[in-house]
C-alpha positions as CSV (number, residue, x, y, z in Angstrom):
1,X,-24.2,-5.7,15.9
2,X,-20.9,-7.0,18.4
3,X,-18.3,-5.1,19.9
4,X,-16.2,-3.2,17.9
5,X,-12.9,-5.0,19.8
6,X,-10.8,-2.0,18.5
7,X,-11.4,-1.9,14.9
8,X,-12.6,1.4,12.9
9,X,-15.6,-0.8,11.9
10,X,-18.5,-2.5,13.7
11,X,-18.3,-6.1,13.6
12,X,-19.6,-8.0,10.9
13,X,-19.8,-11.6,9.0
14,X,-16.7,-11.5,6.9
15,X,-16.6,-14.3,4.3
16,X,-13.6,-14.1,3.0
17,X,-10.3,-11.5,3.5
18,X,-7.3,-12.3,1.4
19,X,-4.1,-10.5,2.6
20,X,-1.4,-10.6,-1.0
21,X,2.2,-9.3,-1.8
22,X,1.4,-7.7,-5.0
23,X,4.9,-8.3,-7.2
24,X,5.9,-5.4,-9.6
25,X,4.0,-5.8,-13.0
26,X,1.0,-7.0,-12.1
27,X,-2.2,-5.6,-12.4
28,X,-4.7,-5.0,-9.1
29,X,-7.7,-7.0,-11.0
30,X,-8.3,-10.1,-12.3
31,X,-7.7,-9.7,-16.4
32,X,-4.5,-8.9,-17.9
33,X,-3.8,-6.2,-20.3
34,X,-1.1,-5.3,-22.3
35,X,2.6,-6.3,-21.1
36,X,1.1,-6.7,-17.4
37,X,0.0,-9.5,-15.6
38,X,-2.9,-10.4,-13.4
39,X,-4.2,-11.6,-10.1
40,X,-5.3,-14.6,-12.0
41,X,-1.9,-16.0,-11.5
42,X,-1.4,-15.5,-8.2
43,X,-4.8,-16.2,-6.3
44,X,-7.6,-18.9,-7.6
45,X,-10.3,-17.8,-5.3
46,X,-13.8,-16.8,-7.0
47,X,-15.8,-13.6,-6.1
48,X,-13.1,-11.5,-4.5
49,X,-12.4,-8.0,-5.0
50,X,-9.4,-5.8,-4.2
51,X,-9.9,-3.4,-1.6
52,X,-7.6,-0.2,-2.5
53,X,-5.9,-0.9,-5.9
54,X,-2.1,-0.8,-6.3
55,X,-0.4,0.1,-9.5
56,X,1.0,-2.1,-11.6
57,X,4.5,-1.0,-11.3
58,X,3.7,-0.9,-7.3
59,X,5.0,-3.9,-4.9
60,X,3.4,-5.0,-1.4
61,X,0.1,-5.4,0.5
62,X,-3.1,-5.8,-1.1
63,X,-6.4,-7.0,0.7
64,X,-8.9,-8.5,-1.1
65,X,-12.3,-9.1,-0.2
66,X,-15.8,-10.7,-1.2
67,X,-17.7,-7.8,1.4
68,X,-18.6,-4.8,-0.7
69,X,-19.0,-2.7,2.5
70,X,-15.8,-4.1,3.6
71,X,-13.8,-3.2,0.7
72,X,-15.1,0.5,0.1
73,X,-14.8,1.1,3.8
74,X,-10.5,0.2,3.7
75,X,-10.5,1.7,0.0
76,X,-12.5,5.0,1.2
77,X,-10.4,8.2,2.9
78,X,-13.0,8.9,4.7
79,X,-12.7,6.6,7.6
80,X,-8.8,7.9,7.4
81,X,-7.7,4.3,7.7
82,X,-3.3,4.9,7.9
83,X,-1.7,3.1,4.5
84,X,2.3,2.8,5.3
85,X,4.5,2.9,2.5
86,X,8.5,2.7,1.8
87,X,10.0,4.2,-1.1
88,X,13.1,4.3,-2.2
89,X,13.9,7.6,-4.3
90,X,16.1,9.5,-6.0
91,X,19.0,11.4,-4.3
92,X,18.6,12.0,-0.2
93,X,16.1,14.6,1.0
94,X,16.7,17.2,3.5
95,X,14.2,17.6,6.7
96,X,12.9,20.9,5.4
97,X,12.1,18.9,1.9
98,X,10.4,16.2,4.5
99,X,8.5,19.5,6.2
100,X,6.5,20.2,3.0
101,X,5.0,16.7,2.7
102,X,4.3,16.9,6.7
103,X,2.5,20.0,6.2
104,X,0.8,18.6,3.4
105,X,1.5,19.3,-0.1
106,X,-0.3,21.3,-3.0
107,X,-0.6,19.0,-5.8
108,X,-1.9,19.9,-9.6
109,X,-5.6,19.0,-8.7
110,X,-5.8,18.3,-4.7
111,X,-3.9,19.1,-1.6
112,X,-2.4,16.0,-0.1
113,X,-3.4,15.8,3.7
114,X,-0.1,15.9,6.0
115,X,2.0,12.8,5.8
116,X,3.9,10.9,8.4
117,X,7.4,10.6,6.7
118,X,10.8,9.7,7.9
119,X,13.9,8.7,6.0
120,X,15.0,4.8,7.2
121,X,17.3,2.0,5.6
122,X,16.6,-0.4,2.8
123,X,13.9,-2.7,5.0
124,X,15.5,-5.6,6.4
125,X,14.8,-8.9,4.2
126,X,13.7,-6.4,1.2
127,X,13.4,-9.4,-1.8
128,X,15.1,-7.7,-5.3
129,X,12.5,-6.4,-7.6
130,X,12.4,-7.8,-11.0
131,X,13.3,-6.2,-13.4
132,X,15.5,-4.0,-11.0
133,X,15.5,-0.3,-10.2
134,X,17.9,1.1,-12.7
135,X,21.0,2.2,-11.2
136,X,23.0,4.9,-11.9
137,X,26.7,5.6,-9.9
138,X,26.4,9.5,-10.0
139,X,22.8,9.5,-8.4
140,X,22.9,8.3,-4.4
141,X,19.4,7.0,-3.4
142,X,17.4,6.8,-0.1
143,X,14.3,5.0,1.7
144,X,11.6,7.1,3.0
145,X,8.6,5.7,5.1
146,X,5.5,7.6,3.9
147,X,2.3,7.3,6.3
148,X,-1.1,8.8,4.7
149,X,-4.7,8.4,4.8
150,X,-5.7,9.1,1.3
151,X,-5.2,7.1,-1.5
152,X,-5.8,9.0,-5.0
153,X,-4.0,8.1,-7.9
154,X,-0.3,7.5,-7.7
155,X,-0.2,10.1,-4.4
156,X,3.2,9.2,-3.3
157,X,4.8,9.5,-6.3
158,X,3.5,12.6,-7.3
159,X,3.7,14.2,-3.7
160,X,8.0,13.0,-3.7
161,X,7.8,14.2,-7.4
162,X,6.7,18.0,-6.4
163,X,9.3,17.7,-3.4
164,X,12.0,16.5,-6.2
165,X,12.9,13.4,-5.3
166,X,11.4,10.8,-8.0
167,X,10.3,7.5,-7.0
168,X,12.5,4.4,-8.0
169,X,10.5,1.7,-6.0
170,X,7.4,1.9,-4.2
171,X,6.6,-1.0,-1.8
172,X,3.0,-0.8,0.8
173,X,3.8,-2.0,3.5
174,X,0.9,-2.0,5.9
175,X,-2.8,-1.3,5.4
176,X,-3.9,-0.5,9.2
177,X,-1.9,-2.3,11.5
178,X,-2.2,-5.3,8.6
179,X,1.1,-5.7,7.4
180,X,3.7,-7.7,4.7
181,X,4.7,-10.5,7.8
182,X,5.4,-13.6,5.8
183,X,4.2,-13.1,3.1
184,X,6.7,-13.2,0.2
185,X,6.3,-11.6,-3.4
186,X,3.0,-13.5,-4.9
187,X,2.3,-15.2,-1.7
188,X,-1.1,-14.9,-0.4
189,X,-2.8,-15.6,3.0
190,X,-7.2,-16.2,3.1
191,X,-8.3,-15.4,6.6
192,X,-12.1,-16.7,7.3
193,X,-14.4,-15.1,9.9
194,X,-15.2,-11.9,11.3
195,X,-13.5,-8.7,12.4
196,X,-13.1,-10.6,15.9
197,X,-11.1,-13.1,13.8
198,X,-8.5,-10.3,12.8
199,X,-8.6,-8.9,16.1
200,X,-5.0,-6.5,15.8
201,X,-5.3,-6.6,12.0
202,X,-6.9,-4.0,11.5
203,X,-6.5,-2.0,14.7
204,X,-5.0,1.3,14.0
């Protein structure tokens, strides 16, 4: 085994790493169903896999990968990798609203580890989503930045849910320090190599 050079893994052959912006509406595998789309569209490499799905009616970074150690080890809580996410709710949440979610939140069936969260402004070069969030005049909305660890099914939502501000758009925006950089919605970028070859990608 090599240096770790600052990643949460030890180094290791990495055949292929695909870093995608994952639009709204499609699916995180490679078969349609129903009125959403699929990977298939997007990304013509053979004998990847996605490491950490998204929802389909989720936007921003997926990583793909044809490592199965690899992709359990981002996907897993366990090695507490940080996923950062912006979402834009429902009216404008008050600190002590923001409290509950950094103290961590009781759920139906789990308690959500404490969160990093912040409120911040619509992210600078933020493409439209299509179809758009539905807008209505009487509701204001906000951006919150929402840092966690976990990764069950549709967390954020339901942790802004039980807070009660819904989620109208929900973009990731980092996985580590791997982030959405240049990559537009659909866009996708194959990085060959090891983990000395994403030296900072990765590194928390």
């Amino acid at each position: 085994m090599g240096e770790n050079h600052g990643f949460p893994f030890a180094a290791r052959r990495v055949s292929k790493i695909v870093f995608f912006n994952k639009p709204y509406g499609v699916l995180s595998q490679f078969t349609p169903e129903g009125k959403w789309r699929a990977l298939d569209e997007f990304i013509p490499l053979k004998g990847v896999y996605v490491a950490g799905r998204l929802d389909a009616d989720s936007e921003g970074l997926l990583i793909l990968t044809d490592d199965g150690k690899l992709q359990a080890q981002i996907a897993d809580p366990k090695h507490k990798l940080e996923k950062t996410y912006w979402a834009q709710v429902e009216d404008i949440p008050d600190e002590a609203a923001l409290d509950r979610l950094r103290a961590g939140i009781a759920l139906a069936d789990f308690t959500a580890r404490p969160a990093g969260v912040r409120r911040i402004d619509e992210p600078a070069g933020l493409w439209p989503r299509d179809p758009p969030v539905r807008y209505r005049a009487a509701i204001p909305t906000s951006w919150l930045e929402i840092r966690i660890s976990e990764g069950k099914n549709r967390q954020v939502r339901r942790m802004t849910a039980a807070i009660g501000y819904p989620v109208l758009r929900l973009i990731r925006a980092a996985i580590g320090a791997a982030t959405l950089e240049g990559l537009a919605p659909g866009a996708w970028r194959k990085i060959d190599g090891s983990y000395k070859d994403l030296q900072g990608s990765f590194d928390e």
